[in-house]
Residue, then its C-alpha position, 0 to 999 in steps of 0.5 A: x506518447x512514447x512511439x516516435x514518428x519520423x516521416x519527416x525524416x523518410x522524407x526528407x531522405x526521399x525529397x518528396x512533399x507530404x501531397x506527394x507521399x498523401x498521394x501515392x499512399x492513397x490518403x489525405x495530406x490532412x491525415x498524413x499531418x496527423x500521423x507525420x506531426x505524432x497525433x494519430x492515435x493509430x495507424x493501419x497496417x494497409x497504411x503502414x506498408x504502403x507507407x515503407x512501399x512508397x518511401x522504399x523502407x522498413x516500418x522501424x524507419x518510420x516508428x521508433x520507441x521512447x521511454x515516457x521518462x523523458x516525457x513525464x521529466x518534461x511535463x513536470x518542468x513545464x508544470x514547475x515553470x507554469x507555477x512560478x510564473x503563476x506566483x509571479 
């Protein structure tokens, strides 16, 4: 996915725990993983802002973009390495 999400860092940053940042957004620490670990699929503004209120930033803090060049470049040497291994 070409959006990058860097809570971890913000929260590294803040020395907080993930339950900590669930807690006072007002979510689950599962749903927090999701988002943290880049699975969701979408994140609510509501979110989003209580997210930069908490951890005193801006939404770029915790959104970035990046090309899908470099993914499609890993996908198809990961695809090469499962080939070669698959003709032994």
């Amino acid at each position: 996915m070409p959006i990058a999400v860097d809570v971890d860092v913000m929260l590294a940053r803040r020395k907080m725990s993930v339950g900590e940042l669930a807690d006072r957004v007002g979510i689950t620490p599962a749903n927090l993983a999701v988002l943290k670990n880049g699975r969701a699929k979408a994140v609510r503004f509501a979110t989003l802002a209580a997210l930069c209120e908490v951890l005193d930033c801006q939404p770029g803090d915790l959104l970035r973009w990046e090309p899908e060049e470099a993914e499609d470049a890993e996908d198809a040497e990961d695809a090469a390495d499962a080939e070669d291994a698959a003709d032994g």
